[in-house]
mmCIF file of the N, C-alpha and C atoms, coordinates in Angstrom:
data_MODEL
# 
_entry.id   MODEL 
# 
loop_
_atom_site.group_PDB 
_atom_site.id 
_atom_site.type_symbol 
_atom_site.label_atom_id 
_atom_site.label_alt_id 
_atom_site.label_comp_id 
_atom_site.label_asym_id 
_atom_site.label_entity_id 
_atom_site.label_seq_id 
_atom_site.pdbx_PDB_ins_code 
_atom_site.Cartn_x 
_atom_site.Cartn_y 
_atom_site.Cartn_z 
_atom_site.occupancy 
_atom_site.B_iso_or_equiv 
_atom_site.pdbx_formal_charge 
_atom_site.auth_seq_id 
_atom_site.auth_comp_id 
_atom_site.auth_asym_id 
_atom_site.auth_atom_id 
_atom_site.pdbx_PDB_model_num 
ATOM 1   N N  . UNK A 1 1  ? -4.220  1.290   -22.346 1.00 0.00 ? 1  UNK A N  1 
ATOM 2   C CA . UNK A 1 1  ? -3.210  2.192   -21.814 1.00 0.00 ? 1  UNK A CA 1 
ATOM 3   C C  . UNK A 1 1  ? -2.133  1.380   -21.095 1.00 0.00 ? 1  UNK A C  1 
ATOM 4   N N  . UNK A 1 2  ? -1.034  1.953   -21.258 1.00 0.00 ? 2  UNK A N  1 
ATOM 5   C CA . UNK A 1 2  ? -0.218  1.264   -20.739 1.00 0.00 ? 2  UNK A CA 1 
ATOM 6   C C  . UNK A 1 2  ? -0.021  1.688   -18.713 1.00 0.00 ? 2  UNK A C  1 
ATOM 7   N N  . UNK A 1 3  ? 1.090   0.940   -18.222 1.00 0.00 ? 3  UNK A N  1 
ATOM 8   C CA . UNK A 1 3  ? 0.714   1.093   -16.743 1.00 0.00 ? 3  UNK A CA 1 
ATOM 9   C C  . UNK A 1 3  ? 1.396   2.337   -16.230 1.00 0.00 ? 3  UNK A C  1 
ATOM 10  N N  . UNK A 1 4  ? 2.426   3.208   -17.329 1.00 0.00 ? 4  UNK A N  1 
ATOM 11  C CA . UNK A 1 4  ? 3.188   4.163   -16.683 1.00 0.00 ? 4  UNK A CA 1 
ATOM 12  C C  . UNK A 1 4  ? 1.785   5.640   -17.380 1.00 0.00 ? 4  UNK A C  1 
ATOM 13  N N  . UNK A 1 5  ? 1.255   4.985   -18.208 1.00 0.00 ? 5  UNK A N  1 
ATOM 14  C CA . UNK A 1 5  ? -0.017  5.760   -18.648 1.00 0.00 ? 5  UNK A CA 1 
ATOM 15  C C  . UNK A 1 5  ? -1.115  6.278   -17.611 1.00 0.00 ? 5  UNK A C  1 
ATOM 16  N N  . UNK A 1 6  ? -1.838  4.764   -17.225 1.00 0.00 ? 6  UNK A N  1 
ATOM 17  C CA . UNK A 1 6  ? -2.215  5.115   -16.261 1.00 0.00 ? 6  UNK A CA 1 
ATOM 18  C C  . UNK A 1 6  ? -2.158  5.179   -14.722 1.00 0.00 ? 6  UNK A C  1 
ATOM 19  N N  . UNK A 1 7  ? -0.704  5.151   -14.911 1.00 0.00 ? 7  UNK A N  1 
ATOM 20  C CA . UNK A 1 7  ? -0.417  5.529   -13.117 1.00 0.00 ? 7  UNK A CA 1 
ATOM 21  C C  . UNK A 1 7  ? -1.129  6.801   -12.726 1.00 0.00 ? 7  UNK A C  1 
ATOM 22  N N  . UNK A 1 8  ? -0.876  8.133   -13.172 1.00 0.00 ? 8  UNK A N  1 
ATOM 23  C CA . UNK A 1 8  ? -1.157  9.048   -12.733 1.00 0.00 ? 8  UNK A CA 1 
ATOM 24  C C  . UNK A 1 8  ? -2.635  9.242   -12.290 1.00 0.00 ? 8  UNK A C  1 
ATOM 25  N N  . UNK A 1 9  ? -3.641  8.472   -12.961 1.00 0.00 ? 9  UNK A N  1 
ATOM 26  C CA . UNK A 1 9  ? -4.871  8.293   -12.627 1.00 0.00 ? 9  UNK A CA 1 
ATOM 27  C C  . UNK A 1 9  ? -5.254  7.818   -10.861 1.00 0.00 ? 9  UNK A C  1 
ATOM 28  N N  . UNK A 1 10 ? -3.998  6.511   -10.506 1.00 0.00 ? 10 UNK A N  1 
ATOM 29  C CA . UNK A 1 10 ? -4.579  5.741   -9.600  1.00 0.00 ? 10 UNK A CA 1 
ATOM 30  C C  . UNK A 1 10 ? -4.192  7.208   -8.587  1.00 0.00 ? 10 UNK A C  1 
ATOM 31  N N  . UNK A 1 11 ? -4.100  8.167   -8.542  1.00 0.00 ? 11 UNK A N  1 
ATOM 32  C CA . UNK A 1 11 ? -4.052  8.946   -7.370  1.00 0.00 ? 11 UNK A CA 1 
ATOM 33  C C  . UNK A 1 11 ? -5.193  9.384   -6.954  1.00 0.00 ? 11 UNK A C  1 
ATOM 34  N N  . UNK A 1 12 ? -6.396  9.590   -8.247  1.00 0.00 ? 12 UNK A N  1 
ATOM 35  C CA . UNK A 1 12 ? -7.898  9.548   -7.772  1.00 0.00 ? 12 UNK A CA 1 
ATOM 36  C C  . UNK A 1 12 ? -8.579  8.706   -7.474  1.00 0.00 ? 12 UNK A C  1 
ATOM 37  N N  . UNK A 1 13 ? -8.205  7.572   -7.218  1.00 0.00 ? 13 UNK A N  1 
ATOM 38  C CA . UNK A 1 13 ? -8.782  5.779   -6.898  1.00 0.00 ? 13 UNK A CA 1 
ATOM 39  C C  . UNK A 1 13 ? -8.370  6.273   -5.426  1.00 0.00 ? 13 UNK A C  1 
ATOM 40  N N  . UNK A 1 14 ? -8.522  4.640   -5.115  1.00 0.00 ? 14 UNK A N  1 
ATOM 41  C CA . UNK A 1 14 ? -8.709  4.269   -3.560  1.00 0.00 ? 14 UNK A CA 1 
ATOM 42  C C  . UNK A 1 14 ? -7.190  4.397   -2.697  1.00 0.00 ? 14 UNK A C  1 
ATOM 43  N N  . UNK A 1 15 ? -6.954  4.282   -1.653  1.00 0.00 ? 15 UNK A N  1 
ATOM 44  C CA . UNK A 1 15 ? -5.284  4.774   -0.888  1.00 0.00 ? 15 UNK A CA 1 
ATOM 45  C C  . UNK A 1 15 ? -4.209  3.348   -1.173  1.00 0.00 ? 15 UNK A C  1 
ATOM 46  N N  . UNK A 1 16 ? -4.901  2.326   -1.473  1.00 0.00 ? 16 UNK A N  1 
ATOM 47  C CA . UNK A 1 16 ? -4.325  1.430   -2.048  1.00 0.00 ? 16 UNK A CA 1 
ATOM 48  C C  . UNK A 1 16 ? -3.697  1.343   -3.598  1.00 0.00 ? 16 UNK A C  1 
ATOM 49  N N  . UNK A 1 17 ? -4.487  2.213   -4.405  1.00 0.00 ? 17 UNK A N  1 
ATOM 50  C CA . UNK A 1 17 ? -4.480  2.139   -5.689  1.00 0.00 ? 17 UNK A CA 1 
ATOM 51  C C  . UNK A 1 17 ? -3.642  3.441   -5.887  1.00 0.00 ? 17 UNK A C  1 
ATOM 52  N N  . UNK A 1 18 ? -3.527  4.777   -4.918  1.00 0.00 ? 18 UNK A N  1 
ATOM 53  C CA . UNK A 1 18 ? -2.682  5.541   -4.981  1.00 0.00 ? 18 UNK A CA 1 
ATOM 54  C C  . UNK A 1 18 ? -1.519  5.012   -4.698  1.00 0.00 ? 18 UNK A C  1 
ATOM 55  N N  . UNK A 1 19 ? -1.019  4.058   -3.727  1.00 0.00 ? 19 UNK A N  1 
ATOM 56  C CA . UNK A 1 19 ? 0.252   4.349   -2.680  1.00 0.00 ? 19 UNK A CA 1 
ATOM 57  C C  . UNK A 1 19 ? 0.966   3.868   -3.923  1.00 0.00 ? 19 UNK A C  1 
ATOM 58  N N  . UNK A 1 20 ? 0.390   3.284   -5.104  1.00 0.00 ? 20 UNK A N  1 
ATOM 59  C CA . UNK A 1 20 ? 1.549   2.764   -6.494  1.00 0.00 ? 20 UNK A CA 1 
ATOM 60  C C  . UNK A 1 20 ? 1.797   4.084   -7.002  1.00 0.00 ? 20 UNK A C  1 
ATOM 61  N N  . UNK A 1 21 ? 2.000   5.475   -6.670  1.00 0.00 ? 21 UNK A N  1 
ATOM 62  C CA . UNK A 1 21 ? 2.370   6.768   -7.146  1.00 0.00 ? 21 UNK A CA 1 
ATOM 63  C C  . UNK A 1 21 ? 3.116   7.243   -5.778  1.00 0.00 ? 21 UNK A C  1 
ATOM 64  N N  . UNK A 1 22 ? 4.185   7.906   -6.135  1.00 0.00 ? 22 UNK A N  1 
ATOM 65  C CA . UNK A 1 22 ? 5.174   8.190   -5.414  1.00 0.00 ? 22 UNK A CA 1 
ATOM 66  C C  . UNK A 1 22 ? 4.839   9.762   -4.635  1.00 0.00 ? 22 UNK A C  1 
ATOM 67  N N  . UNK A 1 23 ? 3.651   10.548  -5.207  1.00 0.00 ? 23 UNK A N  1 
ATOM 68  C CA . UNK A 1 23 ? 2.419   11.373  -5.248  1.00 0.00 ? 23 UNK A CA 1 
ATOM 69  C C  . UNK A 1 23 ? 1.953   11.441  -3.231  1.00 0.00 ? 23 UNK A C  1 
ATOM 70  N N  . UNK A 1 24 ? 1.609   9.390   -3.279  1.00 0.00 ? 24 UNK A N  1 
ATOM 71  C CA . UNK A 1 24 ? 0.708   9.604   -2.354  1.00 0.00 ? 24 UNK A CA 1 
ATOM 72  C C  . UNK A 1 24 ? 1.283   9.887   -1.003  1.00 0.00 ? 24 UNK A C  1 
ATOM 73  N N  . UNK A 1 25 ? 2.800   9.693   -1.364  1.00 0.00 ? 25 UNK A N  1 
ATOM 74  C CA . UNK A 1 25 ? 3.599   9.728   0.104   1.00 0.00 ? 25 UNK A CA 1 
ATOM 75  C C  . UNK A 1 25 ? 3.923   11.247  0.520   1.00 0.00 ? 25 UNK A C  1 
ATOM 76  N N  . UNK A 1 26 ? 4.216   12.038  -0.471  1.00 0.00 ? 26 UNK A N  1 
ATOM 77  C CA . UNK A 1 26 ? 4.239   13.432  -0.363  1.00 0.00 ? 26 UNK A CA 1 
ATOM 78  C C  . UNK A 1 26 ? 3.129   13.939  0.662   1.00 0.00 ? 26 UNK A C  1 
ATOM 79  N N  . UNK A 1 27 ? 3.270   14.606  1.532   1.00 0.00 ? 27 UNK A N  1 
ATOM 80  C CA . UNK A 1 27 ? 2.264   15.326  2.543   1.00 0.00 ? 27 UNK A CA 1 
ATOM 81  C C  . UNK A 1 27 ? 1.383   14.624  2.992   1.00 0.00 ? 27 UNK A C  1 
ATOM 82  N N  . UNK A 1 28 ? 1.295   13.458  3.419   1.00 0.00 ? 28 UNK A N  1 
ATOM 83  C CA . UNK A 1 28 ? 0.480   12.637  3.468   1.00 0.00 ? 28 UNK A CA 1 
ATOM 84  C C  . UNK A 1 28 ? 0.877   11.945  5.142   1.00 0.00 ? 28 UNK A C  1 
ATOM 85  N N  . UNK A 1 29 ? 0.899   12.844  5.913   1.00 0.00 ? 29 UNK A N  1 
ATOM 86  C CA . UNK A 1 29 ? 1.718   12.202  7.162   1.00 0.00 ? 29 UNK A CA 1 
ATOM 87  C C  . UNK A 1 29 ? 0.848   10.926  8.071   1.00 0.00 ? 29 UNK A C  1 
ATOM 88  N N  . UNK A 1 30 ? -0.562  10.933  7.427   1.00 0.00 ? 30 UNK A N  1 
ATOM 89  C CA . UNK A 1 30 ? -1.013  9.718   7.997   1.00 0.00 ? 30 UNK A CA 1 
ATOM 90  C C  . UNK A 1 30 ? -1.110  8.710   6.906   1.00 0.00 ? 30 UNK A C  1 
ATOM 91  N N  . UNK A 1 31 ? -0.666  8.352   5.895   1.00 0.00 ? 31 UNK A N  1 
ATOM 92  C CA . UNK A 1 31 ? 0.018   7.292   5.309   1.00 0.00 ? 31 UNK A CA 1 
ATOM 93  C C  . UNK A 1 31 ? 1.334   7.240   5.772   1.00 0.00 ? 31 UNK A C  1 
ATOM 94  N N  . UNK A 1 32 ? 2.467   7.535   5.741   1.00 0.00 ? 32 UNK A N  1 
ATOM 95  C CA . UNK A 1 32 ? 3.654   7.758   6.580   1.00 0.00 ? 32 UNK A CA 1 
ATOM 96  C C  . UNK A 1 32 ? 4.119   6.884   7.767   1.00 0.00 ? 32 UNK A C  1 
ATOM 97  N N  . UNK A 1 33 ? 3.082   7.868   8.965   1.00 0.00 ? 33 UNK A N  1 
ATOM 98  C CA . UNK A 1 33 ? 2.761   6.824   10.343  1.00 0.00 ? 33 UNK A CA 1 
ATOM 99  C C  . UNK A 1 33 ? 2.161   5.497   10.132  1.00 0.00 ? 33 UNK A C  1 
ATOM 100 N N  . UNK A 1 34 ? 1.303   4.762   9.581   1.00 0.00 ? 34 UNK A N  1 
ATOM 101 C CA . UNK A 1 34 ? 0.532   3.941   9.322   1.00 0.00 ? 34 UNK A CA 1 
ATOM 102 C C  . UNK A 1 34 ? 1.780   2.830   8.691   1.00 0.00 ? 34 UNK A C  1 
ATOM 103 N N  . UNK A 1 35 ? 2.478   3.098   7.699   1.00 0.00 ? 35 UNK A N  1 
ATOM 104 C CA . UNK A 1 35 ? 3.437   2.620   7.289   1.00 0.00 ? 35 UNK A CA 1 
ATOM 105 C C  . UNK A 1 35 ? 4.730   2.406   8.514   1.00 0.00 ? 35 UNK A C  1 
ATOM 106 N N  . UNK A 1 36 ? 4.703   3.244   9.169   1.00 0.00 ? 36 UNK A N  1 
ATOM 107 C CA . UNK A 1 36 ? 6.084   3.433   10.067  1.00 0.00 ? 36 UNK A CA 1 
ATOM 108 C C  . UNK A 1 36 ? 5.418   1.933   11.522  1.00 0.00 ? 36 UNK A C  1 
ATOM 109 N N  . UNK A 1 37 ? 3.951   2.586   12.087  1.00 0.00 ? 37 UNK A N  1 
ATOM 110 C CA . UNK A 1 37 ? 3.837   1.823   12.854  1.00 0.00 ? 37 UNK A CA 1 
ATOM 111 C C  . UNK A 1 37 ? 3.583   0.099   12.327  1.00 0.00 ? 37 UNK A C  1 
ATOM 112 N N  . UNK A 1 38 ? 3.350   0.185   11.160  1.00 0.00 ? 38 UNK A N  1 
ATOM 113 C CA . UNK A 1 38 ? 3.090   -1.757  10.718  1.00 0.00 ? 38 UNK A CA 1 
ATOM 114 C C  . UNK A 1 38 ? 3.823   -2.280  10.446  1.00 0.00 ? 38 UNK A C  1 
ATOM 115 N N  . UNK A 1 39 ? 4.826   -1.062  9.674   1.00 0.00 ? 39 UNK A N  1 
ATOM 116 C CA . UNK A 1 39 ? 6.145   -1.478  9.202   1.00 0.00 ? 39 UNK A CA 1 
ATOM 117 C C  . UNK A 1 39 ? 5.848   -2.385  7.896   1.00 0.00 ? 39 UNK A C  1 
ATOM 118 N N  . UNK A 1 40 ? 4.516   -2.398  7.370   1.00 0.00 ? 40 UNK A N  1 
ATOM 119 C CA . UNK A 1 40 ? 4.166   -2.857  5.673   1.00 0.00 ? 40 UNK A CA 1 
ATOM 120 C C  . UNK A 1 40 ? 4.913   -1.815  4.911   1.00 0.00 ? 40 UNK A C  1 
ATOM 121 N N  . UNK A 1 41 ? 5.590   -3.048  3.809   1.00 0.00 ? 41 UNK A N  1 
ATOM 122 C CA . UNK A 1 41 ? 6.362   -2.677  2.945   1.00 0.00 ? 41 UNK A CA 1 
ATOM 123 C C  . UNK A 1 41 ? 6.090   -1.814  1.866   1.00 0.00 ? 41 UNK A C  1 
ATOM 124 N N  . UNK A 1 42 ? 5.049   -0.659  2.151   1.00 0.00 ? 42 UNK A N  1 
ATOM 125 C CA . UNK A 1 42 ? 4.701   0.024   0.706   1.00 0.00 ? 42 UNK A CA 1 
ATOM 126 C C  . UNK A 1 42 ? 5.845   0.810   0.384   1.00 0.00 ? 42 UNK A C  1 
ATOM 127 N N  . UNK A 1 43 ? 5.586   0.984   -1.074  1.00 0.00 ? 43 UNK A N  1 
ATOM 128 C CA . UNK A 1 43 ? 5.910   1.974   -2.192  1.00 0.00 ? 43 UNK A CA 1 
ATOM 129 C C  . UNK A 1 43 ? 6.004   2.398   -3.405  1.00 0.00 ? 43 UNK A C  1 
ATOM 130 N N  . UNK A 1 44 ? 6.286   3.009   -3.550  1.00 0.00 ? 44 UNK A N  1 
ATOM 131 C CA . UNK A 1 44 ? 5.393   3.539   -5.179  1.00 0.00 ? 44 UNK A CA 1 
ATOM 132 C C  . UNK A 1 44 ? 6.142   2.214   -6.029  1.00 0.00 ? 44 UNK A C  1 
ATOM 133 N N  . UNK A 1 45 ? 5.678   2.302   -7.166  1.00 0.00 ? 45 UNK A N  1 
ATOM 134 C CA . UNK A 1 45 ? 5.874   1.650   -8.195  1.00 0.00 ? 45 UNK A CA 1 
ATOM 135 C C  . UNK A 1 45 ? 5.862   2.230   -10.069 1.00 0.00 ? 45 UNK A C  1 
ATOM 136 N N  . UNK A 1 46 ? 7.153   2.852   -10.424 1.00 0.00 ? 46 UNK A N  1 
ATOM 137 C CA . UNK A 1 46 ? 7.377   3.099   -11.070 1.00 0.00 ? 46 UNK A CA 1 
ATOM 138 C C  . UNK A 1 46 ? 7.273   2.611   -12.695 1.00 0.00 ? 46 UNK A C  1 
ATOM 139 N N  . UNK A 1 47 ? 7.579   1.189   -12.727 1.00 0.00 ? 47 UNK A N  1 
ATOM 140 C CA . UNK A 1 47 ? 7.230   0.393   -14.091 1.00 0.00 ? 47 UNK A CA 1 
ATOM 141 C C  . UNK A 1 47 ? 7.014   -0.816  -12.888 1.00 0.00 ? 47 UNK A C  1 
ATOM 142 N N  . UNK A 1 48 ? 5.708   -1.419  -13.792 1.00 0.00 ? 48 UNK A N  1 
ATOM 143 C CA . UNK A 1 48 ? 5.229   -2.457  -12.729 1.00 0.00 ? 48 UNK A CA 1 
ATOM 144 C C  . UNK A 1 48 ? 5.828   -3.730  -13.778 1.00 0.00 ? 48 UNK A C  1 
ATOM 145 N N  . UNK A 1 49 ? 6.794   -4.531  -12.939 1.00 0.00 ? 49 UNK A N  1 
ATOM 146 C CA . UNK A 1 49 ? 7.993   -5.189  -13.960 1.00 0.00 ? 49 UNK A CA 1 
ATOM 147 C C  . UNK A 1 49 ? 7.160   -6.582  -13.122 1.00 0.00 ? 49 UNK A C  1 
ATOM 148 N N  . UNK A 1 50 ? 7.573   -7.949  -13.679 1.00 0.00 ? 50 UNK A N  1 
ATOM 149 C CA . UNK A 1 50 ? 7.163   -9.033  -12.785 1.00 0.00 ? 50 UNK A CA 1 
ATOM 150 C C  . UNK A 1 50 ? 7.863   -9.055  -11.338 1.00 0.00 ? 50 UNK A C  1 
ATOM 151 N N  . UNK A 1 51 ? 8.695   -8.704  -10.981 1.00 0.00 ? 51 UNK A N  1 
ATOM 152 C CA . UNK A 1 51 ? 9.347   -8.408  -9.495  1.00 0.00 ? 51 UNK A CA 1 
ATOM 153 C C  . UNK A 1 51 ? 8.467   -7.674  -8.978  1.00 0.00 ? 51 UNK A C  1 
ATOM 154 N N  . UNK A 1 52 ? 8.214   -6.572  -9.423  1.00 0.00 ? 52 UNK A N  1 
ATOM 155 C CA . UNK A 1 52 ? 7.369   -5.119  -9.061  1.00 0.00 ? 52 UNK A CA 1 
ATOM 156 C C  . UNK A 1 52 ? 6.122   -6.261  -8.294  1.00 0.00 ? 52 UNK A C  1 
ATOM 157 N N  . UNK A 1 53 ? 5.239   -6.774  -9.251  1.00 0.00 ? 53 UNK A N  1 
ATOM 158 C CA . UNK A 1 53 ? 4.166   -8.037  -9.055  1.00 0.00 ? 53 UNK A CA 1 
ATOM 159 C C  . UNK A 1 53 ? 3.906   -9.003  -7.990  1.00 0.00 ? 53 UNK A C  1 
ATOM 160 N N  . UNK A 1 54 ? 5.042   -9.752  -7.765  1.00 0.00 ? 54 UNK A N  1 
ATOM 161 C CA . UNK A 1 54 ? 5.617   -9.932  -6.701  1.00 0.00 ? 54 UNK A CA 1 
ATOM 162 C C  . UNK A 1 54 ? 5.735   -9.777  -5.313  1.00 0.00 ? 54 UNK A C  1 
ATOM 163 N N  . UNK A 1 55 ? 6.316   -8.478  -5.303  1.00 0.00 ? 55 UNK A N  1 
ATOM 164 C CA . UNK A 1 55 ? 6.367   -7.713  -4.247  1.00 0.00 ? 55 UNK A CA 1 
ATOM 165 C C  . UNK A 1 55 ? 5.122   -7.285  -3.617  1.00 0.00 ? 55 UNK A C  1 
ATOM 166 N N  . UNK A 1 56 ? 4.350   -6.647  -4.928  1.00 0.00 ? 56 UNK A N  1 
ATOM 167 C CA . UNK A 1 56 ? 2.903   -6.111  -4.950  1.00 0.00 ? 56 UNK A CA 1 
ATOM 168 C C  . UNK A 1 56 ? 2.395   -6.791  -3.879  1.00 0.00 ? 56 UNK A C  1 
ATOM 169 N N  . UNK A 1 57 ? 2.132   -8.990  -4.395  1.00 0.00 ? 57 UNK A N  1 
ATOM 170 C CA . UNK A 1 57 ? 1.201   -9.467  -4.024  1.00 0.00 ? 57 UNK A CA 1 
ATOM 171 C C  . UNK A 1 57 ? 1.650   -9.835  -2.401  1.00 0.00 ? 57 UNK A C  1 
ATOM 172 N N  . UNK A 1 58 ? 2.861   -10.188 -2.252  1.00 0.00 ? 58 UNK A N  1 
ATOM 173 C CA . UNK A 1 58 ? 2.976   -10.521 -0.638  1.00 0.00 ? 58 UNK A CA 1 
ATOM 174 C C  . UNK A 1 58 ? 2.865   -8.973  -0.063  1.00 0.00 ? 58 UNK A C  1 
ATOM 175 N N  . UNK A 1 59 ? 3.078   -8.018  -0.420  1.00 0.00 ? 59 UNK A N  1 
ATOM 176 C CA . UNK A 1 59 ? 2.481   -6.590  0.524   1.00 0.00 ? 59 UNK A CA 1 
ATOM 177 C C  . UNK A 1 59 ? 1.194   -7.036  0.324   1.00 0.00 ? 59 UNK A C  1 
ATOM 178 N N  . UNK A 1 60 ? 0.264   -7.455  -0.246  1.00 0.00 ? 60 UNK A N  1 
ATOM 179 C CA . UNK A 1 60 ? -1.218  -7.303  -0.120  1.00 0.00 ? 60 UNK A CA 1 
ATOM 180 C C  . UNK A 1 60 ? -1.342  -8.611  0.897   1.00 0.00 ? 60 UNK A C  1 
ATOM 181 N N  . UNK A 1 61 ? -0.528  -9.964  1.236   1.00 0.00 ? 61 UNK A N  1 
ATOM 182 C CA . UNK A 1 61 ? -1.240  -10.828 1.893   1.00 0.00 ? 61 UNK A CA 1 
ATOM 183 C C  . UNK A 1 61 ? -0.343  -10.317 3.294   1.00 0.00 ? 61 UNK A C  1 
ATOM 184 N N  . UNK A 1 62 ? 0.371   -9.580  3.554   1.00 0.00 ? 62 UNK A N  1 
ATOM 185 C CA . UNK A 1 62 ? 1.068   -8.726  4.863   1.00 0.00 ? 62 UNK A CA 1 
ATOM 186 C C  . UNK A 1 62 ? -0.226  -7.984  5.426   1.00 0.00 ? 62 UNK A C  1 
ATOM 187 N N  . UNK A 1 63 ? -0.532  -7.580  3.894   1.00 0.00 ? 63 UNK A N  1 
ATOM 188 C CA . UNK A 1 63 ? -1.653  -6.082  4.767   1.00 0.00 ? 63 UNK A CA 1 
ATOM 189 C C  . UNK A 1 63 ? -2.996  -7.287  5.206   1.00 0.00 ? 63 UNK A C  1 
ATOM 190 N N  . UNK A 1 64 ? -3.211  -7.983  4.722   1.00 0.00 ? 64 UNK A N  1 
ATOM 191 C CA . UNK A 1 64 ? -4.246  -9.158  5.036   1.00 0.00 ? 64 UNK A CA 1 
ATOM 192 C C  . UNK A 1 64 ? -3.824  -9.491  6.515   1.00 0.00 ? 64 UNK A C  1 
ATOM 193 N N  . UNK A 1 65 ? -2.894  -10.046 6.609   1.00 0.00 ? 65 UNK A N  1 
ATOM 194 C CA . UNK A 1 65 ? -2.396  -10.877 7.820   1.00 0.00 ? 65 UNK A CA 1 
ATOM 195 C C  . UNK A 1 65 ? -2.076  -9.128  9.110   1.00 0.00 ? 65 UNK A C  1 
ATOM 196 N N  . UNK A 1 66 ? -2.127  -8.592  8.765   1.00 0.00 ? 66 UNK A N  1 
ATOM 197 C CA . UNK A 1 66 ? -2.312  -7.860  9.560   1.00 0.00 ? 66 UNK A CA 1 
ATOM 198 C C  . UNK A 1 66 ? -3.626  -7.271  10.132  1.00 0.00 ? 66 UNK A C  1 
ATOM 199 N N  . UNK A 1 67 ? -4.589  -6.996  8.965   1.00 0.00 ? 67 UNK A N  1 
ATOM 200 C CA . UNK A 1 67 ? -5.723  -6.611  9.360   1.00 0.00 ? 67 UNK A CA 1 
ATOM 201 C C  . UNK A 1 67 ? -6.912  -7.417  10.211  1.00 0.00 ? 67 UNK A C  1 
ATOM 202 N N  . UNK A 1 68 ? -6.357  -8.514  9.877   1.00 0.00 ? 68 UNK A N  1 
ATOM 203 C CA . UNK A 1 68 ? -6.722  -10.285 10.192  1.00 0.00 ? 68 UNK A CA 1 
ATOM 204 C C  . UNK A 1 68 ? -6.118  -10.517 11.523  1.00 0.00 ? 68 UNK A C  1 
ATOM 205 N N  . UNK A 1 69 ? -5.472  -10.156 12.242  1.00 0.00 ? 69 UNK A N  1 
ATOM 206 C CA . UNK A 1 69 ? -4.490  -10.357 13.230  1.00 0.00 ? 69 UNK A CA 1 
ATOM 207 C C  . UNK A 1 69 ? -5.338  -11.049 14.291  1.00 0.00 ? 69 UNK A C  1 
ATOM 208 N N  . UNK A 1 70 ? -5.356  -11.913 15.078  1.00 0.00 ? 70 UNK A N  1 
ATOM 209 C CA . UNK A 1 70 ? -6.103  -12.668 15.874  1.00 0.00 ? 70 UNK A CA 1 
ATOM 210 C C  . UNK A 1 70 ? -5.549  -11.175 17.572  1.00 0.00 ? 70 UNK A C  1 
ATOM 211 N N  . UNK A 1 71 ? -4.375  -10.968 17.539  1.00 0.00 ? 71 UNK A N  1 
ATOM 212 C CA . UNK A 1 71 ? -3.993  -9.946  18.815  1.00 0.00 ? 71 UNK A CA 1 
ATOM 213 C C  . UNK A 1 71 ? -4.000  -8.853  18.561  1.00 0.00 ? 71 UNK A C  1 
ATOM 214 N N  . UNK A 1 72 ? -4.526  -8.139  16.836  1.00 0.00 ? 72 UNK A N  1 
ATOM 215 C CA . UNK A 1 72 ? -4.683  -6.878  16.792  1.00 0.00 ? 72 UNK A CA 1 
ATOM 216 C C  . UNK A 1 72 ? -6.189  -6.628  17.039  1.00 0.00 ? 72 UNK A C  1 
ATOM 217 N N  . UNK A 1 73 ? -7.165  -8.027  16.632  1.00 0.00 ? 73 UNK A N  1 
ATOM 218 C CA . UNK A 1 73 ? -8.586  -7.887  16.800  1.00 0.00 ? 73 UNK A CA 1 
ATOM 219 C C  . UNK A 1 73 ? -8.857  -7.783  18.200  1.00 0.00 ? 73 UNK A C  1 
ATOM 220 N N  . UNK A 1 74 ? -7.897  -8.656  19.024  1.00 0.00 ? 74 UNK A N  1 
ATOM 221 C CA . UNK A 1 74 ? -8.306  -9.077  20.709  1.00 0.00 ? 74 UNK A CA 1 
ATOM 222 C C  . UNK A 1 74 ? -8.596  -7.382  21.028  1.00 0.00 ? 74 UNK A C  1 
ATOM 223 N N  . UNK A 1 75 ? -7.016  -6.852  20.882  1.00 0.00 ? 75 UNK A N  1 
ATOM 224 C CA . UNK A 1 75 ? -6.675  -5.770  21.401  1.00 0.00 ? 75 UNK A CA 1 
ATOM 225 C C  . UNK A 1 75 ? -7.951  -4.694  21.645  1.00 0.00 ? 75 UNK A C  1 
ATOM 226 N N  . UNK A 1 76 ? -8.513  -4.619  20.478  1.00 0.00 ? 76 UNK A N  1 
ATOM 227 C CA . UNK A 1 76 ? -9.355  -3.889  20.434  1.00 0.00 ? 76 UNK A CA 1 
ATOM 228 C C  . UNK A 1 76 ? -10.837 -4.009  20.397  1.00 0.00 ? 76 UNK A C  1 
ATOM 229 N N  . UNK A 1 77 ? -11.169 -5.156  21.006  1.00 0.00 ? 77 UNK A N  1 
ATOM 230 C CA . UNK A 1 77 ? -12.791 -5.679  21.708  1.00 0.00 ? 77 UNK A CA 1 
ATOM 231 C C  . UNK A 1 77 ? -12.927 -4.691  22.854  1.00 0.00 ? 77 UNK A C  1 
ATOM 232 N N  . UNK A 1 78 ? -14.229 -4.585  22.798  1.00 0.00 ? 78 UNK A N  1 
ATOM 233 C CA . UNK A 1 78 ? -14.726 -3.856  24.301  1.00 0.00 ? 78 UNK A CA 1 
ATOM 234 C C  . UNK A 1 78 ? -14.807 -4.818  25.178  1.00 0.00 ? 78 UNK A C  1 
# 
């Protein structure tokens, strides 16, 4: 299948595998905030072109380096 084939699928996958459908942002106000407060660059992805790819992979090592955060982990130790 091709990728504009199975886009519509990734909306029943995981919130990562949705946010490539333009679907997942609709009513979705805690994807929204989550995006607003990290300020990670998501968004849908229409034809996944080599730019598209790209983009893809440094949003995935952003969302890494964020989740990874040495002062987002402190923050939140007991």
């Amino acid at each position: 299948m091709t990728y504009a084939q199975k886009r519509p699928h990734y909306l029943k996958q995981n919130p990562l595998a949705q946010s490539l459908h333009e679907d997942f942002y609709r009513n979705n106000p805690g994807a929204r905030r989550a995006i607003k407060d990290t300020g990670l660059p998501f968004a849908s992805v229409e034809e996944f072109m080599p730019e598209d790819l790209r983009k893809r992979s440094k949003l995935y090592c952003q969302l890494a380096d964020h989740i990874w955060s040495p002062s987002r982990l402190s923050a939140n130790t007991c």
